[in-house]
PADRENRO-901069 format. One record per residue (C-alpha): y, z, x; residue number from 1; residue in three letters. Coordinates in steps of 0.001 Angstrom, whole numbers, always signed. Layout:
REM residues N
    north       up     east  fikol  vopa
        Y        Z        X    NUM   ALA
...
This chain:
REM residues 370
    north       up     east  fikol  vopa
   -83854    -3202   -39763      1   UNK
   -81736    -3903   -36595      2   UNK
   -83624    -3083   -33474      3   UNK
   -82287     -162   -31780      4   UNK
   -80369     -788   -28681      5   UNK
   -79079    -3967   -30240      6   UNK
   -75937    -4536   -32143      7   UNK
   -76448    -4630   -36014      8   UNK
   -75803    -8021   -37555      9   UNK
   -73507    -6390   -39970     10   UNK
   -71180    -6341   -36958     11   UNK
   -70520   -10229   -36633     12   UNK
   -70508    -9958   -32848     13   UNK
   -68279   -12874   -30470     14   UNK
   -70716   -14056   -28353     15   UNK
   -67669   -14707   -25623     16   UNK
   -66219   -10887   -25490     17   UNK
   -69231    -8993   -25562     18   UNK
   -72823    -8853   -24088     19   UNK
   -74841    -6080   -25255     20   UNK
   -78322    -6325   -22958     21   UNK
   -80188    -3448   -24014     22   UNK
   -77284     -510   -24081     23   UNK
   -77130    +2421   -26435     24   UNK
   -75710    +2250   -29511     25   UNK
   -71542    +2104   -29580     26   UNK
   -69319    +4000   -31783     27   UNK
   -67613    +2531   -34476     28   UNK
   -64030    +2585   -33025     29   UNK
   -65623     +912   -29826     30   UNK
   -66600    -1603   -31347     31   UNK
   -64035    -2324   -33466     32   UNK
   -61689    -2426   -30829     33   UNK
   -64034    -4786   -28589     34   UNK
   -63789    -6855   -32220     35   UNK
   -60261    -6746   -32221     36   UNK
   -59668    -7824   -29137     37   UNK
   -62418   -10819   -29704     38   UNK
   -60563   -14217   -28972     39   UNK
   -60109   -12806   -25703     40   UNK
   -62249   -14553   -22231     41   UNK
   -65202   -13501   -21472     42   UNK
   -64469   -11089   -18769     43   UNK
   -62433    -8880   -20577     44   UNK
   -65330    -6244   -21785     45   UNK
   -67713    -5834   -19535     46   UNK
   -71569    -5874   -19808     47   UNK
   -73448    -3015   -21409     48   UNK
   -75918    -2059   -18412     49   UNK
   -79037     -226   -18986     50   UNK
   -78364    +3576   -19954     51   UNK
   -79447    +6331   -21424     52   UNK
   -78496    +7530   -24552     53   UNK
   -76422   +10002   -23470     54   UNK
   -73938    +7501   -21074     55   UNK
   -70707    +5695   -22415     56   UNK
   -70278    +2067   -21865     57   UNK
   -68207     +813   -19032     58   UNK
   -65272     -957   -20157     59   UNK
   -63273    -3215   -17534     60   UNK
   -59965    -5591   -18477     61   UNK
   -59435    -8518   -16258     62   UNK
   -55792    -7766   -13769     63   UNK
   -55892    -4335   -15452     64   UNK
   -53096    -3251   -12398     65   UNK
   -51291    -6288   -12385     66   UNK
   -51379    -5903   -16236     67   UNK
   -49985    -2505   -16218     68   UNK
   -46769    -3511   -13625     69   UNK
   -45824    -6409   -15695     70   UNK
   -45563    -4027   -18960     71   UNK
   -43930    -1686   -17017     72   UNK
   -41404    -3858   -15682     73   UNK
   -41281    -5407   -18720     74   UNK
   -40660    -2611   -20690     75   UNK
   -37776    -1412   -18252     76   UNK
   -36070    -4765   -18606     77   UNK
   -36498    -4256   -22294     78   UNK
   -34726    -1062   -22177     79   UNK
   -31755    -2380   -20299     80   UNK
   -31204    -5094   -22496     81   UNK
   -31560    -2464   -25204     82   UNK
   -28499     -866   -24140     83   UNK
   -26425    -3254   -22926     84   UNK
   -26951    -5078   -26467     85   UNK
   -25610    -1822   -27832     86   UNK
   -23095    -1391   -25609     87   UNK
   -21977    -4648   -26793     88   UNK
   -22057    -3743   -30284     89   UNK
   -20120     -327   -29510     90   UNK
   -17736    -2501   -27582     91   UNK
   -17173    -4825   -30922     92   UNK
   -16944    -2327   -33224     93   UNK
   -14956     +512   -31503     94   UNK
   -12859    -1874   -29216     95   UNK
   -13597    -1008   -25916     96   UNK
   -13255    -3223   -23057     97   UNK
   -11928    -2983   -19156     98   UNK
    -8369    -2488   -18193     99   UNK
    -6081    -4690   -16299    100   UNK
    -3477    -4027   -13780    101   UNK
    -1206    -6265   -11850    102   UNK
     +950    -5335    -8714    103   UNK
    +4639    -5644   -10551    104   UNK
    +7169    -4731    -7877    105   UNK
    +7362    -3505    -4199    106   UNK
   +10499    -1170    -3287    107   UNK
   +12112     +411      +46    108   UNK
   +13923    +3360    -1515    109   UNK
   +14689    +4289    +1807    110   UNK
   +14721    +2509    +5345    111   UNK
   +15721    +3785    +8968    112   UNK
   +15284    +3642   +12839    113   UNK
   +12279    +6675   +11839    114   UNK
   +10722    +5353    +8798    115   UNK
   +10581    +3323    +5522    116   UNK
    +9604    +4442    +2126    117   UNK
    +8183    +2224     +260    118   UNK
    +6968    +2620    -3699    119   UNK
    +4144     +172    -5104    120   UNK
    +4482     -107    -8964    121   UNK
    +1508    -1051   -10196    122   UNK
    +1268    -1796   -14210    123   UNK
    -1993     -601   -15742    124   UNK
    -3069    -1688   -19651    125   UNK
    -5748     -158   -21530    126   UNK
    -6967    -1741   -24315    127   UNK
    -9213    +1184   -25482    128   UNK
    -8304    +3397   -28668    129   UNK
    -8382    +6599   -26131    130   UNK
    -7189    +7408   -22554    131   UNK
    -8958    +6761   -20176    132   UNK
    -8225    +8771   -16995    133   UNK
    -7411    +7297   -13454    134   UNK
    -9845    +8878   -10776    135   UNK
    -7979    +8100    -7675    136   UNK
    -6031    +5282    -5508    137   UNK
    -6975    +4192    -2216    138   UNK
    -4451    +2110     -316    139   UNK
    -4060     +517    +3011    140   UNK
    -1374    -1767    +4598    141   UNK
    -2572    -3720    +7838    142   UNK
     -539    -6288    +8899    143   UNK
    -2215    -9361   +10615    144   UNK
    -5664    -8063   +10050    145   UNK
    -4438    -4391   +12101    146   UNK
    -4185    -1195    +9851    147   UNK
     -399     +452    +9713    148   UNK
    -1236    +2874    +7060    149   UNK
    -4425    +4336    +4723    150   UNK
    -4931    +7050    +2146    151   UNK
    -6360    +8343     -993    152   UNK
    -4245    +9516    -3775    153   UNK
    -6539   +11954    -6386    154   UNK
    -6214   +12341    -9959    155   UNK
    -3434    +9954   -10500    156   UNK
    -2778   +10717   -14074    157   UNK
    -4271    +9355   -17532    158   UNK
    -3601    +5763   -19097    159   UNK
    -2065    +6365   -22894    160   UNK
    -4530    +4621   -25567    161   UNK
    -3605    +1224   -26253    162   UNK
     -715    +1089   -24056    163   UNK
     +123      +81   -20822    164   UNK
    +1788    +2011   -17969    165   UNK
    +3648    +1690   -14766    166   UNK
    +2149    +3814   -11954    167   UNK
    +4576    +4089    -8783    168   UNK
    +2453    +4813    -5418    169   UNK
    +4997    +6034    -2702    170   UNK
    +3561    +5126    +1101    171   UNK
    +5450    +6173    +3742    172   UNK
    +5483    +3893    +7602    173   UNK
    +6321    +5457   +10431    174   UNK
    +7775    +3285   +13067    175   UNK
    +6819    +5409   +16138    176   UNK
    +3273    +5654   +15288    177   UNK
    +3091    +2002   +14059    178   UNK
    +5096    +1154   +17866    179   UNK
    +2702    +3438   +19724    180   UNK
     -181    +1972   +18533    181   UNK
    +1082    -1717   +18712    182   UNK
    +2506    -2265   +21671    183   UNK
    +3631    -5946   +20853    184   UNK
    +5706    -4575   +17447    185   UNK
    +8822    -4644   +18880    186   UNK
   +12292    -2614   +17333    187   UNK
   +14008    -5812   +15562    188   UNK
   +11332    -7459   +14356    189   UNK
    +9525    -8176   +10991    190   UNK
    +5818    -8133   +11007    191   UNK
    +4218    -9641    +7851    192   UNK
    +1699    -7142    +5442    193   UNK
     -424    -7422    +3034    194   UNK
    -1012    -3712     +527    195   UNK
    -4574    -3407     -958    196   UNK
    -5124    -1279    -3486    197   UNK
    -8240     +405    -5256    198   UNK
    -7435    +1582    -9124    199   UNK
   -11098    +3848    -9539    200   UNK
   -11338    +4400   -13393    201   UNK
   -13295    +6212   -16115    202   UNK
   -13773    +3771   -19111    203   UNK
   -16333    +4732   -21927    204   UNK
   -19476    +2294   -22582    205   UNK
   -18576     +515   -19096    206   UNK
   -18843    +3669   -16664    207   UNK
   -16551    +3991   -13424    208   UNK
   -14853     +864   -12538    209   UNK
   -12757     -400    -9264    210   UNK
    -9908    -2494   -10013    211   UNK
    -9141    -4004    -6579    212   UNK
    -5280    -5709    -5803    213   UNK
    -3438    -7192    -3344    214   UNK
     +385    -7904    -2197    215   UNK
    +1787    -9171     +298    216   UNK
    +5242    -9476    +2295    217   UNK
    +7746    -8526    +4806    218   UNK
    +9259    -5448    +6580    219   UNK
   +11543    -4894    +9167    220   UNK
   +10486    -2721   +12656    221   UNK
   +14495    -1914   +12551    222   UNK
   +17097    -1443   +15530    223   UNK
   +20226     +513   +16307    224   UNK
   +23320    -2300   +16838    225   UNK
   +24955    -2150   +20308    226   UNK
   +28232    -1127   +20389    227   UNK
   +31319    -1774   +22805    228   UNK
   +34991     -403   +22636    229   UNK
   +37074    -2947   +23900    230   UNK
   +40343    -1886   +24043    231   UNK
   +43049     +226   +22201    232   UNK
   +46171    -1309   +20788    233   UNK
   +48828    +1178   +20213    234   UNK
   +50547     +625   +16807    235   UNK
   +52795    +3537   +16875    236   UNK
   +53480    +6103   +20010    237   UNK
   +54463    +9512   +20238    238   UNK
   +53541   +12781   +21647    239   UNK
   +52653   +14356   +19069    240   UNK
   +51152   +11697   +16895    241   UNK
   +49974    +8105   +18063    242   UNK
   +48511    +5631   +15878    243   UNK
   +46248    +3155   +17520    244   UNK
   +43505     +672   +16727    245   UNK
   +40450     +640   +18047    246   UNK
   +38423    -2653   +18623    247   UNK
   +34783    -2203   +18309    248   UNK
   +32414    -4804   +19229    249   UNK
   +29037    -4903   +17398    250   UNK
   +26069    -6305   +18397    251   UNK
   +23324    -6651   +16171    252   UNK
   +19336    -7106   +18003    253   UNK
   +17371    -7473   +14732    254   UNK
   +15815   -10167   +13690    255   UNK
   +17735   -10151   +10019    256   UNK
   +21341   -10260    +9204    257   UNK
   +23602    -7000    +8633    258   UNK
   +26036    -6806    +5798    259   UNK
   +28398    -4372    +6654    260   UNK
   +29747    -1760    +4105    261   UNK
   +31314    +1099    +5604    262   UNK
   +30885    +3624    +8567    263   UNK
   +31994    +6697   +10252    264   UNK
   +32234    +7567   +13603    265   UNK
   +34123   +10097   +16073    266   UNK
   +35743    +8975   +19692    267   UNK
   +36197   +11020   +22831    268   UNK
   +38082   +10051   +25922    269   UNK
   +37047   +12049   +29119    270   UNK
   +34826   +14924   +26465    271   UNK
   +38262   +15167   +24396    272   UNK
   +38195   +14143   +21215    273   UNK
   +40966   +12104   +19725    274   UNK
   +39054   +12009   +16088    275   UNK
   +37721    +9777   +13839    276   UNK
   +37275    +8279   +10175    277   UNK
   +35275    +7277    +7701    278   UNK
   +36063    +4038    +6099    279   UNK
   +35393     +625    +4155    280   UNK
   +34874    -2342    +6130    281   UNK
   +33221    -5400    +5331    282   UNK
   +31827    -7955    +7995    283   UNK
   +28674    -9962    +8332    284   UNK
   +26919    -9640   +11338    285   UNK
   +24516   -12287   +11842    286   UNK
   +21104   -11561   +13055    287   UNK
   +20931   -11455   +17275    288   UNK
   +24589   -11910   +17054    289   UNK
   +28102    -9872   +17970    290   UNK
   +30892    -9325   +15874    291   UNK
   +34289    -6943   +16347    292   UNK
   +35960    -5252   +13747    293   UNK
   +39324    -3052   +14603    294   UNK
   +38787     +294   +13173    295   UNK
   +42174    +2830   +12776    296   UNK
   +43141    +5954   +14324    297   UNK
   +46089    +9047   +14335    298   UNK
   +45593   +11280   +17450    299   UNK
   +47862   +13250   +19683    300   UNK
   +47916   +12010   +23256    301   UNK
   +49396   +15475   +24831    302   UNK
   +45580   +16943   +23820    303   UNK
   +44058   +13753   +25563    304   UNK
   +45194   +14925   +29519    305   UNK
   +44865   +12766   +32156    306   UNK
   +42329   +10924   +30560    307   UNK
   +45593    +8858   +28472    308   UNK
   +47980    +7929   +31492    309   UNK
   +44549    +6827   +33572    310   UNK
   +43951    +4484   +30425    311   UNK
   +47666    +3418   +30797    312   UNK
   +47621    +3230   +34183    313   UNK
   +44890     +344   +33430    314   UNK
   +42564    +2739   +35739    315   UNK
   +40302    +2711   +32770    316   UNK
   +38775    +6396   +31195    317   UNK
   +35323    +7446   +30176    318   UNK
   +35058    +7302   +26100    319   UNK
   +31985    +8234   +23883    320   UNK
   +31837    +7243   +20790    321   UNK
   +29145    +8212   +17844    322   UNK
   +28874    +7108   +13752    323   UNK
   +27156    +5307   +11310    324   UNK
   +27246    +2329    +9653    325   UNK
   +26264    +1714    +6185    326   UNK
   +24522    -1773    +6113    327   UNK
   +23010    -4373    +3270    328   UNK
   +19973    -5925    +4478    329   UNK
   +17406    -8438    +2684    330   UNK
   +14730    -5478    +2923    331   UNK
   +18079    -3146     +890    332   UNK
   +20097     -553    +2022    333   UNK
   +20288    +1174    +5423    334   UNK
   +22338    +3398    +7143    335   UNK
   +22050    +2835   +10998    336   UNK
   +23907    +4756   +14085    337   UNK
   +25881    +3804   +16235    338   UNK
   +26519    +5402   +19599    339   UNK
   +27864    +5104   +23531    340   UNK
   +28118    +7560   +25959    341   UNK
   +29183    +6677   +29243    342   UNK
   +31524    +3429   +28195    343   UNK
   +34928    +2672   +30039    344   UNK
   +37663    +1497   +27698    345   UNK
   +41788     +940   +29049    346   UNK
   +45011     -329   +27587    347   UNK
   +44476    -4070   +27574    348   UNK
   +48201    -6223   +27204    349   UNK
   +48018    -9840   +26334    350   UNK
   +50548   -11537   +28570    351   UNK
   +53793   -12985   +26321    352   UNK
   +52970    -9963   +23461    353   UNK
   +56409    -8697   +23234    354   UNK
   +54504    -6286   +21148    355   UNK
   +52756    -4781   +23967    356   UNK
   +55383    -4788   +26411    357   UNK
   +58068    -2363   +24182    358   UNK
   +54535     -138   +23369    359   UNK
   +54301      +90   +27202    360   UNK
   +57962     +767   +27415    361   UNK
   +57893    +3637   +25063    362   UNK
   +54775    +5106   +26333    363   UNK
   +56864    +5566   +29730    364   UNK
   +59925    +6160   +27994    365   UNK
   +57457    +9216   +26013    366   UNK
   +55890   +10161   +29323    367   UNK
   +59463   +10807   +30977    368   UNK
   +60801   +12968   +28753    369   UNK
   +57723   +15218   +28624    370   UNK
């Protein structure tokens, strides 16, 4: 008969888990679970103190907190792993995985003294079997580390399943903000400048993702040419009509060469206007460099006054003179104007142009009979 207060020897006890020193007599499920846990140390039950019949025994484990952090952080490492192994597996069986993109092309659709548009394509693939939608686009353009331009572009559209697709981000500069704010950019130059852009995403399995890219490049801070009329050369004279040609001096103060196309432009000679054309030409004009092209023109000298027979007189007249020019460029097209107000211009003869001379002779002879 096992003494009472003593475990019964039917219960083969573990000498090194539990102590029992005179305590009341356990449950069952206590001590099976004190059994279970048997090849444990020593300290991990605790003794069985003196009690009455009616108290429990106190049961202790050994780093019972620390015990309790470890499984929990164990158990939330267990969990990610969980789902990033079956995030995997959804990625291998459905085909998901994370889009590309690649800056393809930079253009300047459009480029004057005010302002250049320029349009970023940007190529996007998705190698997922369903759209995935583009969130937004953040941009900026700094050039030399200082920002010219920043901005957010929202809800750019959706990228087709298993496809890929060019997506065009149009930026506009604006040279007077760009000069205000940099006083060394200068009208002529090119500053160098590097685009970032931020493609935010929505891709299944993988969450929101930021595809970050880079270009850069070069673009011109651009300048009006200078212009100068030299002189007039009379080709045909007469009252009532007089054909002349004008020669126009260009200069161009950019930094880049200008490939001339065409232009159009308007003369006046003391506020009078003698008219103007619009015309082909083609000239180089090399960058910080002067050419002259000789532009044609019908008028009728009786409308021109006094402002003709001063310019004959070689007393020289006040002209102003106002256009376009239509110019290639390495950054692409630009139209550009051209303008002087306040210039002197006069009848200028070489000596021994037998030309010249019988044009002088019939602008007297002309003059006379009027």
């Amino acid at each position: 008969m096992p003494m009472q207060g003593y475990l019964s020897p039917r219960f083969p006890t573990n000498q090194t888990a539990i102590k029992a020193h005179r305590c009341s007599p356990l449950s069952t499920s206590a001590i099976l679970a004190a059994l279970s846990l048997g090849s444990a140390s020593p300290s991990v039950f605790t003794r069985c103190k003196s009690m009455s019949s009616s108290d429990k025994p106190e049961v202790v484990e050994r780093d019972a907190k620390d015990d309790k952090n470890e499984e929990k952080g164990g158990f939330i490492e267990k969990v990610k792993d969980f789902i990033h192994d079956i995030g995997e597996k959804i990625e291998e069986t459905i085909g998901f995985g994370k889009p590309t993109a690649d800056v393809t092309a930079i253009h300047i659709p459009k480029i004057n003294l005010e302002r250049a548009d320029i349009v970023v394509d940007v190529l996007v693939t998705n190698p997922n079997p369903i759209p995935i939608p583009l969130i937004d686009i953040n941009y900026l353009i700094e050039s030399d580390g200082r920002k010219l331009i920043s901005g957010l572009i929202p809800d750019a559209g959706t990228i087709h399943a298993h496809g890929s697709e060019t997506v065009k981000i149009p930026i506009t500069l604006i040279y007077d903000d760009i000069k205000s704010t940099y006083n060394d950019i200068k009208p002529g130059s090119i500053i160098p400048y590097k685009i970032k852009v931020d493609l935010i995403v929505d891709v299944p399995v993988f969450g929101r993702l930021t595809i970050p890219l880079e270009k850069t490049g070069e673009i011109p801070i651009p300048y009006k040419p200078d212009i100068d009329l030299e002189k007039i050369h009379f080709e045909r004279f007469s009252f009532e009509e007089t054909i002349a040609v004008l020669h126009l001096k260009l200069e161009n103060k950019n930094d880049f060469n200008l490939g001339l196309n065409g232009l159009d432009y308007e003369v006046w000679l003391s506020d009078v206007s003698i008219g103007g054309a619009e015309l082909s030409q083609s000239a180089t004009i090399e960058k910080n460099g002067c050419t002259t092209i000789e532009l044609p023109i019908t008028f009728r000298p009786k409308d021109c006054g006094s402002a003709l027979w001063d310019m004959i007189r070689g007393r020289g007249t006040g002209y102003t003179m106002k256009g376009n020019i239509d110019v290639d460029t390495p950054f692409g097209a630009m139209k550009l104007p051209i303008s002087k107000e306040g210039g002197t211009t006069c009848l200028k003869k070489n000596k021994g142009d037998d030309e010249d001379e019988n044009d002088d002779e019939r602008i007297e002879k002309e003059r006379r009979r009027h």
